[in-house]
C-alpha positions as CSV (number, residue, x, y, z in Angstrom):
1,X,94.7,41.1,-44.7
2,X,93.0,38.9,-47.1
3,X,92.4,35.6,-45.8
4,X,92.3,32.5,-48.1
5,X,89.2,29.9,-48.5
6,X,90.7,27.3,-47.5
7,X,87.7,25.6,-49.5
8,X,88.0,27.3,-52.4
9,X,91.8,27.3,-52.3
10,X,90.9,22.9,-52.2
11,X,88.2,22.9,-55.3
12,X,91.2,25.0,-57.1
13,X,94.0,22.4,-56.6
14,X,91.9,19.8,-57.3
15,X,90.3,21.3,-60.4
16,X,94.2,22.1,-61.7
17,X,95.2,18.2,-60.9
18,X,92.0,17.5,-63.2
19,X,93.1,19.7,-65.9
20,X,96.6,18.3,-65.6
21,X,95.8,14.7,-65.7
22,X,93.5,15.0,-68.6
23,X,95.8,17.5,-70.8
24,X,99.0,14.5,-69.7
25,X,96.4,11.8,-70.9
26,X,95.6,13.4,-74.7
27,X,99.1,14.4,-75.1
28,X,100.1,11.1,-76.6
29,X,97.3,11.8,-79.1
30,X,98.6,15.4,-79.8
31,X,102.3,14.2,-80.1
32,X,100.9,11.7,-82.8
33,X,99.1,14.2,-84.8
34,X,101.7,16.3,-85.4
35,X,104.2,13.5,-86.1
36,X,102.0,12.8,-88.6
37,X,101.8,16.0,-89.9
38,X,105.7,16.6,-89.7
39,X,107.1,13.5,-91.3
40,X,104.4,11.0,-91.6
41,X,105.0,7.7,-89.5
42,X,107.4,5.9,-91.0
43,X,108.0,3.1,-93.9
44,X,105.5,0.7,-91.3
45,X,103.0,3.1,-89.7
46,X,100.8,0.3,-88.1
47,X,103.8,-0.7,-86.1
48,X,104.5,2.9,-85.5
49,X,100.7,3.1,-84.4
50,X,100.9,0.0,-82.3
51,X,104.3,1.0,-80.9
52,X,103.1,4.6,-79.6
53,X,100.0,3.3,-78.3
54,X,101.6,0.8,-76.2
55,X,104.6,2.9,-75.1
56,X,102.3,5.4,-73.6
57,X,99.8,2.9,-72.0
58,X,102.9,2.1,-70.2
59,X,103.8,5.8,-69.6
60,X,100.0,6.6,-68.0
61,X,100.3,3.4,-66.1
62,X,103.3,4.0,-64.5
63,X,101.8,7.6,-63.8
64,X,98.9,6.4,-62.4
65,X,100.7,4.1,-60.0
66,X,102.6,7.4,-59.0
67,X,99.6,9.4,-57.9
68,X,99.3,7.7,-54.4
69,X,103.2,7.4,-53.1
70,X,103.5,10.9,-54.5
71,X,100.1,12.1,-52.6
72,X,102.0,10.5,-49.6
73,X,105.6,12.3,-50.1
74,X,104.1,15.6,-50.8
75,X,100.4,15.6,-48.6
76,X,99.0,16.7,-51.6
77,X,95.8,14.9,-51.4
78,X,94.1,16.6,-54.5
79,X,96.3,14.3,-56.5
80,X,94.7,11.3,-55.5
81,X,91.6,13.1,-58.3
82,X,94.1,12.6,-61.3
83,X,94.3,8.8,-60.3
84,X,91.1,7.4,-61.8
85,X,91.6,9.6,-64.7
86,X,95.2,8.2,-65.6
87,X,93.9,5.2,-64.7
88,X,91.1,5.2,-67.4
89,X,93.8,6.9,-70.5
90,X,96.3,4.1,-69.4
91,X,93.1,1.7,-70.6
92,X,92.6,3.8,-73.6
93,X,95.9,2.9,-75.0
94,X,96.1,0.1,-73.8
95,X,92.9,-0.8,-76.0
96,X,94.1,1.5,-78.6
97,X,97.0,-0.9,-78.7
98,X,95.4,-4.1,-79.2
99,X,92.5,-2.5,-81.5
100,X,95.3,-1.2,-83.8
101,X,96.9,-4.6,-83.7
102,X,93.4,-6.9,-84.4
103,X,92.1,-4.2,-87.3
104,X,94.9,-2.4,-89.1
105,X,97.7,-5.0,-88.9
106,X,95.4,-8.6,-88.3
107,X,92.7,-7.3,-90.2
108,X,90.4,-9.5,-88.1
109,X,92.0,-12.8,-88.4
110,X,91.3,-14.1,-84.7
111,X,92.3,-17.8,-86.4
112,X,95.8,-16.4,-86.3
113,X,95.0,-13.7,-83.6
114,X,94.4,-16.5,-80.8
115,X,97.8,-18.4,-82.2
116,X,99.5,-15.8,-81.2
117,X,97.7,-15.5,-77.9
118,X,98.0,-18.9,-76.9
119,X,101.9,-19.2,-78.6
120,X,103.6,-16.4,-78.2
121,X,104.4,-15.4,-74.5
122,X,105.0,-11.8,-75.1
123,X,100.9,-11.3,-76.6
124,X,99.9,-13.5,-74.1
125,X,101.0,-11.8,-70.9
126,X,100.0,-8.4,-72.8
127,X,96.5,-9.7,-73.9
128,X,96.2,-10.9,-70.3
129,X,96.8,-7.1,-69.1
130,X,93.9,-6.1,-71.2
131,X,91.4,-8.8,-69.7
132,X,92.2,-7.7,-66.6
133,X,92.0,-4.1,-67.1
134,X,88.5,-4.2,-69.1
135,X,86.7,-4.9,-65.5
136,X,88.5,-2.2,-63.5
137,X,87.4,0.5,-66.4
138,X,83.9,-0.2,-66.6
139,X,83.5,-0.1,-62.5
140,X,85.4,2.8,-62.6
141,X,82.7,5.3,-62.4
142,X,80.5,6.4,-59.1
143,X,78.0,4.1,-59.4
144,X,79.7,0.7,-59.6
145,X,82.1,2.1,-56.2
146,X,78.4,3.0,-54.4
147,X,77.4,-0.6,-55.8
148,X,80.7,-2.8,-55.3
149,X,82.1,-1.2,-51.6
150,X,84.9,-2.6,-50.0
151,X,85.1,-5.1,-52.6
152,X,85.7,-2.0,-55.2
153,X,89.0,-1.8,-53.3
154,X,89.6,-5.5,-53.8
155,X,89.0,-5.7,-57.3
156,X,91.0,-3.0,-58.1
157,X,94.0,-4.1,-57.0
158,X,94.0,-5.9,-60.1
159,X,95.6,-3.0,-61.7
160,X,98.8,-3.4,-59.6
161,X,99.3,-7.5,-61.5
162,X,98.3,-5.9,-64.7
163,X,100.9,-3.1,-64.4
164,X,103.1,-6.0,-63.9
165,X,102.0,-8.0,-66.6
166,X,102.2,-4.8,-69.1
167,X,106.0,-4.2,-68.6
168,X,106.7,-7.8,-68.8
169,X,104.7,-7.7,-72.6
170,X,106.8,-4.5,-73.3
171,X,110.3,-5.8,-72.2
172,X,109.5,-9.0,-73.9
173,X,108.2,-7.2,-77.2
174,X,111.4,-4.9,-77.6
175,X,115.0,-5.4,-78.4
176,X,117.3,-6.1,-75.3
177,X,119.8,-3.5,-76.0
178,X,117.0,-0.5,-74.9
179,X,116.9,0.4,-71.8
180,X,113.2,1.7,-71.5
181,X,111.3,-1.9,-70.8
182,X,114.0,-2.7,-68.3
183,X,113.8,1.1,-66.7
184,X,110.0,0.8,-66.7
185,X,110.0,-2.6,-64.8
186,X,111.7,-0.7,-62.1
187,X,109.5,1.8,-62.1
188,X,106.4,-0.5,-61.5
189,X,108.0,-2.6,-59.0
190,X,109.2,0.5,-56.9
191,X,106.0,2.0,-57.0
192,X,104.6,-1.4,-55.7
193,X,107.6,-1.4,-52.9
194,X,106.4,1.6,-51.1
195,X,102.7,-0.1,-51.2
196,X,104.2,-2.5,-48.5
197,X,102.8,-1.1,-45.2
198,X,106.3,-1.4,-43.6
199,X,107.5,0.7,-46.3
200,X,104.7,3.1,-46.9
201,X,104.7,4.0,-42.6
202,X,108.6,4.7,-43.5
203,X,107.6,6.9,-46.1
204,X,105.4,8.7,-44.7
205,X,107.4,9.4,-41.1
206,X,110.1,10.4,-43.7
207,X,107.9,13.1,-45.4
208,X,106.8,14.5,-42.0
């Protein structure tokens, strides 16, 4: 009989939760090449650009608010690896979303850029997101949790209000008759319910 490592059997899982986190996170990038290649991206592809971008920064944050209610549900605790790493390709596009919005369709005209920031709720609540989401990317790596502690935790609960704040840009930005912004906002504040200790000690006593 051939017993298992349960060591080795650990670095495995978690080294597959690595590789599937990462190959999720450039998928976006993939799917966009070869639309490109396929059919081009349309009569506007800045707004095509600025469309995918953000539709998938909502996508990985979603995912990455998954990762722990789903570690919970399944006692999979490798997955809690693929967290930071969704956490930083939700940013990505995110950024990738604004950038393609400020160059390619403002070309730099922050006279008009901050207008729409400061007049128009939908940019605000999104550029808002951003801001919030710059600090939790840059203390994101070993050093700045070492450095920062408990108050690591803290500040990174900032992710949960710009989760919020993100779905509120997208359901705000699209036309009411689709059903993704509204199914996304559902999503988000789920995932947020079963963060509730009441509702997490449920959870788990459910999974058991």
């Amino acid at each position: 009989m051939v017993l298992t490592d349960p060591g080795r059997l650990a670095r495995r899982r978690t080294l597959l939760v690595r590789l599937g986190a990462w190959a999720f996170g450039l998928f976006p990038l993939g799917l966009l090449a070869l639309r490109w290649l396929d059919s081009g991206l349309g009569a506007n592809p800045i707004e095509a650009l600025i469309l995918h971008f953000g539709r998938w920064a909502i996508v990985l944050l979603i995912a990455a608010l998954a990762v722990t209610p789903t570690r919970h549900l399944t006692r999979l605790n490798a997955l809690a690896r693929a967290r930071r790493i969704l956490g930083l390709f939700a940013f990505a596009y995110v950024a990738l979303h604004f950038l393609t919005y400020l160059v390619l369709d403002q070309y730099f005209a922050w006279e008009y850029i901050w207008e729409d920031i400061a007049e128009r709720p939908f940019i605000t609540v999104g550029f808002a997101a951003l801001v919030l989401l710059i600090p939790l990317a840059v203390t994101s790596t070993r050093g700045w949790i070492r450095r920062l502690g408990r108050n690591w935790v803290r500040l990174h609960r900032l992710f949960y209000v710009a989760a919020v704040l993100a779905v509120i840009h997208y359901y705000w930005n699209v036309r009411a008759d689709e059903p993704q912004p509204a199914l996304a906002i559902l999503a988000v504040l789920l995932l947020l319910g079963l963060r509730v200790p009441w509702v997490a000690r449920r959870v788990r006593a459910w999974a058991s």
